[in-house]
N, C-alpha and C positions, 0 to 999 in steps of 0.2 A: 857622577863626574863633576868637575870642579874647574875653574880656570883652564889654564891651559889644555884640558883633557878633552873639554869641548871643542868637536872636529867640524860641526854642520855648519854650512855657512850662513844660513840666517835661524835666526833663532826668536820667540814671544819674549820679552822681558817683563817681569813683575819686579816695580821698587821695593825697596828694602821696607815701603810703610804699606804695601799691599797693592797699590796705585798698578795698572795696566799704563805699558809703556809703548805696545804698538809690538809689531815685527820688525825688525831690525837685523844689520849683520854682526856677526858675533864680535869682530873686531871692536866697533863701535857701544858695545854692550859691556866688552872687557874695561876696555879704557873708564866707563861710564862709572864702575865696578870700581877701579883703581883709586878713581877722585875719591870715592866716598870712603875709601879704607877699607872695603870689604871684599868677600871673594862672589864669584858668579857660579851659583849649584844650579844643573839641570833636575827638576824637579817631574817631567812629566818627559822620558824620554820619545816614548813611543806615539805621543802626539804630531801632527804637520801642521805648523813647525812645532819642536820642541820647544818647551817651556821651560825657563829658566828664570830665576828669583837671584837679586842682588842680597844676599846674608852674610852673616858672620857665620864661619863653616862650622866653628867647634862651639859656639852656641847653638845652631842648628841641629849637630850632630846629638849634642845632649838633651833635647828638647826628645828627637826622633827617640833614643832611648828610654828618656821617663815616660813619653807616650805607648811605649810597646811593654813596659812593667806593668803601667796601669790597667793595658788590657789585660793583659794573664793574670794578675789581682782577677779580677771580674771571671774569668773563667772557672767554668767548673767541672771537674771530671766526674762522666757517671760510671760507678764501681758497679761489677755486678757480684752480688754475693748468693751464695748457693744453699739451698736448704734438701737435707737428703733423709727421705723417708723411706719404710719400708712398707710392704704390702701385708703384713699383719699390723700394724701400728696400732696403739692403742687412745683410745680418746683424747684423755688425760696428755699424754706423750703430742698428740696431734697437736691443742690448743697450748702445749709451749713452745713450738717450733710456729705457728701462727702468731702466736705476741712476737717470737724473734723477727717474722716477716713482716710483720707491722712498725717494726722498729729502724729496720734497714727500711721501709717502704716511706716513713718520715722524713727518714735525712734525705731522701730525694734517690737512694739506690734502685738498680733494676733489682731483682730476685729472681732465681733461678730454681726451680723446685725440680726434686731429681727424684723418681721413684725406684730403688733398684731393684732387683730381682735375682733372686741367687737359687740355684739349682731348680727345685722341682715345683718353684716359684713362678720359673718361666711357662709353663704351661698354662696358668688361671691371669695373665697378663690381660686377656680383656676385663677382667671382671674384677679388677684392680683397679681401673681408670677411674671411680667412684669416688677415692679418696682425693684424686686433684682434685676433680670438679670440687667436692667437700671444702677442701683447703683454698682454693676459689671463691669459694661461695661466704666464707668464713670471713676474708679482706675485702668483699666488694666495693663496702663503704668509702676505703680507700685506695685499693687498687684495681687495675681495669688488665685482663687477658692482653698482653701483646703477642705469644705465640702459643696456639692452643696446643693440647698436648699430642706429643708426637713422641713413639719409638724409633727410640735409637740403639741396635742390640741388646745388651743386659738392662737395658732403663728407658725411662717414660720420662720425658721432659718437656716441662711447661714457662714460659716466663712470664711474669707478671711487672707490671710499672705504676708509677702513682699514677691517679688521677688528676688531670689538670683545670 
């Protein structure tokens, strides 16, 4: 809210150089605002009283902007990518889907490890759980169990995350 938007009858003032001005009524605040050529933005509505700052609106406004870029700059989103095995896999076959999870597990990705099971695969499902722990045991160096493995109908799913 901005000049005239502002309805509360007293309100904090902060000067335009940062300076604390007291509590004051708004009218007295506006006028204050006017001399100096600028506009009066409520900065901290939900405060008693509200908190308003003497600024220039549309330099403020672009300030709030470039600060809210610069955070999402800094943000990072964690992907999760999936690695899908099967309950005959073969060594060789294991240790390059292990360097692939090693490689998402660098740039900073969760990993999803999926074992599946098709037909008369599903019946020896315990005795298949060997191969996560294995593929577990293979990244430990660099990653740490975040959910251990759990059946989910046709599949066995594990996730793993870097170490920190």
């Amino acid at each position: 809210m901005i000049n005239e938007q502002i309805r509360d009858k007293e309100i904090r003032l902060v000067g335009e150089d940062g300076a604390q001005l007291g509590v004051m009524p708004t009218r007295e605040a506006m006028r204050m605002a006017e001399e100096a050529g600028l506009d009066l933005v409520k900065i901290a509505p939900t405060a008693k009283p509200p908190v308003c700052k003497i600024v220039d609106y549309g330099k403020y406004k672009y300030e709030m902007v470039r600060k809210e870029k610069e955070a999402k700059k800094k943000q990072r989103t964690i992907e999760i990518k999936e690695i899908r095995l099967s309950p005959n896999i073969d060594t060789n076959d294991l240790n390059t889907k292990v360097n692939a999870a090693r490689k998402f597990l660098s740039k900073g990705d969760k990993v999803k490890i999926t074992l599946r099971f098709r037909g008369r695969e599903m019946a020896h499902m315990n005795t298949s759980k060997h191969i996560l722990d294995d593929f577990a045991q293979s990244v430990a160096d660099i990653a740490v169990i975040e959910k251990a493995p759990k059946v989910e109908g046709r599949s066995m799913t594990m996730f793993l995350t870097e170490k920190r």
